[in-house]
C-alpha positions as CSV (number, residue, x, y, z in Angstrom):
1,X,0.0,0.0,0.0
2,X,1.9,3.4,-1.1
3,X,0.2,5.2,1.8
4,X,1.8,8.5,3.5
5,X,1.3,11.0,6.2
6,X,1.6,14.5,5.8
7,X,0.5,17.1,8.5
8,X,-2.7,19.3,8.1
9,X,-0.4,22.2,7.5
10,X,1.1,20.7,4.6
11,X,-2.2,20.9,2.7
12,X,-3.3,23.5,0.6
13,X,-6.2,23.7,-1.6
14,X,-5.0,22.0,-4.5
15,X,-1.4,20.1,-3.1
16,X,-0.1,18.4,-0.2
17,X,3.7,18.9,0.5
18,X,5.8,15.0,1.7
19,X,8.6,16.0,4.1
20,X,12.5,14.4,3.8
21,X,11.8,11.0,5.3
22,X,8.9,9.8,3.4
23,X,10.6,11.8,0.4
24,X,13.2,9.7,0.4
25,X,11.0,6.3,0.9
26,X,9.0,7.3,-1.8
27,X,11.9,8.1,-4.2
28,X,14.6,5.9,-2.9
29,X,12.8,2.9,-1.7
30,X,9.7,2.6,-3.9
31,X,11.1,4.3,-6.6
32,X,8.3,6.1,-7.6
33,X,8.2,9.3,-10.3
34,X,5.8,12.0,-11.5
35,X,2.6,11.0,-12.6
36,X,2.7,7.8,-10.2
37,X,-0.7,7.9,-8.0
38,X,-0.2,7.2,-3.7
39,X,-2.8,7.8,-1.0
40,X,-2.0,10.5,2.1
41,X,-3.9,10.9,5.2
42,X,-3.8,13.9,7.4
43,X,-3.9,12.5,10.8
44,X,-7.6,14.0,11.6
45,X,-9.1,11.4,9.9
46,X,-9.1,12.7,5.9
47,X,-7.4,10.6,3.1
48,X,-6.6,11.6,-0.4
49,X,-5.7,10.3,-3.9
50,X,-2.8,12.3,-5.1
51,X,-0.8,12.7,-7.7
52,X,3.0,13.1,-7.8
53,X,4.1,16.6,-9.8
54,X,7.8,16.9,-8.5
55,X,10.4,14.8,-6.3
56,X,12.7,17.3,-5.1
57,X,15.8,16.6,-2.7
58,X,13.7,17.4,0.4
59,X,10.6,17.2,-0.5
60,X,7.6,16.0,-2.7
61,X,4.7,18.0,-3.8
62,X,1.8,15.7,-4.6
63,X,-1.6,16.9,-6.3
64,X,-4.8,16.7,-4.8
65,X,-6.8,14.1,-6.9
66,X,-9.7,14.0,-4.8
67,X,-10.8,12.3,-1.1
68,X,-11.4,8.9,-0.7
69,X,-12.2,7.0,2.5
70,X,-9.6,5.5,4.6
71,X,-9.0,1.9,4.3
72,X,-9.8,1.6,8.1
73,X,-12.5,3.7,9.3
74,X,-12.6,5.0,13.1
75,X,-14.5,2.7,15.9
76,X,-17.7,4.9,17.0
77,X,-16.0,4.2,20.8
78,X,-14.1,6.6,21.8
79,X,-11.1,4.7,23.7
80,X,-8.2,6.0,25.8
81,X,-5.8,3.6,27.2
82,X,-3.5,4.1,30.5
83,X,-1.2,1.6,30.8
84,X,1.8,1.4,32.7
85,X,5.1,1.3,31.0
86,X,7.1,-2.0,30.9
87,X,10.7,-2.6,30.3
88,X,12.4,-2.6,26.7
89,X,10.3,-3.2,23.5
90,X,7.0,-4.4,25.4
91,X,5.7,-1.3,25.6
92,X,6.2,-0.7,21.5
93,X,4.3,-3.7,20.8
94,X,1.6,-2.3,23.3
95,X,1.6,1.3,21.0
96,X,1.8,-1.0,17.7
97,X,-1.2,-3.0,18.5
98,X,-3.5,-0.3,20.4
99,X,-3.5,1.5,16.9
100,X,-4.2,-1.8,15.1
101,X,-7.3,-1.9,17.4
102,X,-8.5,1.6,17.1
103,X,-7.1,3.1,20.0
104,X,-7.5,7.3,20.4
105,X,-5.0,8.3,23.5
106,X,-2.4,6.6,25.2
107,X,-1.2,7.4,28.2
108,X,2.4,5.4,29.7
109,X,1.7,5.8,32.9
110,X,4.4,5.2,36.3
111,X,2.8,3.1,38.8
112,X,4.6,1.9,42.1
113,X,5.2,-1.5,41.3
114,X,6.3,-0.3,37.6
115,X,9.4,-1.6,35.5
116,X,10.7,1.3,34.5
117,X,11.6,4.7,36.8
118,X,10.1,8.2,35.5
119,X,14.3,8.7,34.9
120,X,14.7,5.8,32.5
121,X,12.0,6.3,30.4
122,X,14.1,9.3,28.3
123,X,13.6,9.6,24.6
124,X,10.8,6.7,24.4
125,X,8.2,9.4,24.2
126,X,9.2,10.2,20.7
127,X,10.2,6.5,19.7
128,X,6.6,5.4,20.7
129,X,5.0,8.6,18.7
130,X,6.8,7.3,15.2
131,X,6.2,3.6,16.0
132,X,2.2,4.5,16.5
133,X,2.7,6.7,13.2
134,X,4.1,3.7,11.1
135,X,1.1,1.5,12.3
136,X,-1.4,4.0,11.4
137,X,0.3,3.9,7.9
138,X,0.4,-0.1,8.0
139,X,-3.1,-0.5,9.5
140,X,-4.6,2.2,6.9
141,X,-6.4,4.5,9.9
142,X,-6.2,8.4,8.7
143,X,-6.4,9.6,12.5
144,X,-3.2,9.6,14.2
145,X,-3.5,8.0,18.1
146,X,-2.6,10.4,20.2
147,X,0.7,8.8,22.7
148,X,1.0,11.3,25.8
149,X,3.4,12.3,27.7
150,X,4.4,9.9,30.6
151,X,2.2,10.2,33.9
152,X,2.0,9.3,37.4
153,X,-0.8,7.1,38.2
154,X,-1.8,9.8,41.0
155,X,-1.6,12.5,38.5
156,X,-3.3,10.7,35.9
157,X,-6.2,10.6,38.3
158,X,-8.2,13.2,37.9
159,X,-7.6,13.7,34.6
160,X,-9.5,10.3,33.4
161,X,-12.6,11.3,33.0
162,X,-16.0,10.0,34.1
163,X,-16.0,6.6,32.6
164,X,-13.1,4.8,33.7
165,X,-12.3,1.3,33.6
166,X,-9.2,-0.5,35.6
167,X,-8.2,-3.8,35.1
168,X,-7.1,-5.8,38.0
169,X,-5.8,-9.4,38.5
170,X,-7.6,-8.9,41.8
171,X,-10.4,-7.8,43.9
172,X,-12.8,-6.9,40.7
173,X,-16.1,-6.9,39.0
174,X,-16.3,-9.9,36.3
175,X,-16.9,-8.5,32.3
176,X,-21.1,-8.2,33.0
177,X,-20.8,-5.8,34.9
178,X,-19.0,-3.5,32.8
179,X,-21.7,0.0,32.4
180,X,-21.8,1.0,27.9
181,X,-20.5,4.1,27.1
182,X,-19.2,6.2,23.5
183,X,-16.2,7.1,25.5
184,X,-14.3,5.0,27.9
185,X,-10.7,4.8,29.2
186,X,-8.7,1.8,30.4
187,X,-6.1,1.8,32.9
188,X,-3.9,-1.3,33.0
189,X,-1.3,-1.9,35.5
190,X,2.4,-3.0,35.4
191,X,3.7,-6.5,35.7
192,X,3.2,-6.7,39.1
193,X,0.0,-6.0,40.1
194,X,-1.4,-3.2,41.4
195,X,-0.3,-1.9,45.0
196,X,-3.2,-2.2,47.2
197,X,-3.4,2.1,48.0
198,X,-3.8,2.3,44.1
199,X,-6.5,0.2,44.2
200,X,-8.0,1.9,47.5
201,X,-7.5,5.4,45.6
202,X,-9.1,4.0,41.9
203,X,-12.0,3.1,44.1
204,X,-12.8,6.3,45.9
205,X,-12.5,8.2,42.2
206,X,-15.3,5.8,41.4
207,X,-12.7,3.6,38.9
208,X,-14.9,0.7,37.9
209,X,-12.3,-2.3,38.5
210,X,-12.9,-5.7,36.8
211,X,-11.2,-8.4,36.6
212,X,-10.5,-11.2,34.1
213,X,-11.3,-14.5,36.0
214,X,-8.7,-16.5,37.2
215,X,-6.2,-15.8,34.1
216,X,-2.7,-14.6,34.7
217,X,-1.5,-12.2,31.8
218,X,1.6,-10.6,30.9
219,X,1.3,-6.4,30.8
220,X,1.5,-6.2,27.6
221,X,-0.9,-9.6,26.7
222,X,-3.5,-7.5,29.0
223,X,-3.5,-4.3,26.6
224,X,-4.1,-5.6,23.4
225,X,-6.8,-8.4,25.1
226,X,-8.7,-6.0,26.4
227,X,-8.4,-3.3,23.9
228,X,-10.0,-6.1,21.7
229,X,-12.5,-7.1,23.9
230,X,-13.8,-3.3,24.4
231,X,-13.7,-2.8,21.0
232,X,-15.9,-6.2,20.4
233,X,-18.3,-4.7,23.0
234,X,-18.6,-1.0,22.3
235,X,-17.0,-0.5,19.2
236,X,-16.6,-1.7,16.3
237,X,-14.8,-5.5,15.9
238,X,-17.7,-7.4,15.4
């Protein structure tokens, strides 16, 4: 699929502008020329047919052929996702796959019991913002999922919103109970469990906490399960 993102400000009425990187992919890797036809999303959710009227060094200018729809439209649930950040490429698969499933936000979040320390987690930001940018390519979404910057649990708090669903291994409310909503957001905790005061604290926000029966699952397993499963039950994988 010859599919490519260029920023809302890189539009204008009748051509889109491809910056250096995806220049050079176009030209150097797909070895494409003028006249050659490619698809390019804004981000926001708009996807075009364009055509290509000059390769420069830096940059491509592409006409505007007209809008199509995107190969993946958007879920009609509105889902954030809070999970806590695990320890070396885990958590890219976790930003990979919550695209693949329709995810909106992200949030890493810092949890007491989490693998990685608010000091070690460094230049990820921007590692996990291209990797969820390559999968929105790949997956064919035209709305970019928005990754945040890192948060502490506490801080994240009262910033969730009103319908907010944690997933525990313990001392939870099975699937049935789980209230329907357009907008939702999940909070998944690290690889080892949730700290009891965290669980104390989710409560008295008024958190709904579930958990999923007797099965033990890695961090990362947990995300893109119940990403699926919400998405199955509010949204749209069917």
């Amino acid at each position: 699929m010859r599919r490519f993102y260029a920023p809302k400000e890189n539009f204008s009425q009748e051509t889109v502008t491809l910056e250096l990187d995806d220049t050079r992919h176009l030209r150097d890797v797909l070895r494409l020329a003028k006249g050659a036809t490619v698809n390019i999303f804004d981000g926001e959710g708009c996807e075009f047919l364009c055509e290509i009227e000059s390769i420069e060094k830096r940059q491509t200018v592409l006409r505007l052929i007209h809008e199509i729809p995107p190969t993946a439209p958007e879920s009609d649930l509105n889902l954030s996702f809070a999970a806590a950040i695990t320890k070396g490429e885990k958590f890219d698969l976790v930003v990979q796959k919550m695209v693949e499933l329709g995810v909106d936000n992200l949030i890493p979040l810092f949890t007491r019991r989490c693998e990685v320390k608010p000091s070690a987690s460094g230049k990820r930001l921007e590692r996990w913002r291209k990797i969820a940018l390559e999968a929105a390519k790949q997956s064919g979404r035209a709305e970019l999922m928005s990754v945040l910057e890192p948060q502490d649990f506490q801080e994240f708090m009262p910033l969730a919103g009103e319908s907010v669903i944690l997933f525990s291994e313990r001392d939870g409310d099975n699937f049935k109970m789980l209230r329907n909503a357009q907008t939702l957001t999940a909070v998944i905790g690290p690889a080892g469990g949730w700290d009891d005061s965290e669980l104390d604290l989710a409560r008295k926000k008024g958190f709904q906490i579930v958990t999923c029966g007797g099965r033990i699952l890695r961090a990362e397993t947990a995300a893109i399960a119940f990403a699926a499963i919400l998405q199955h039950r509010f949204g749209d994988l069917h």
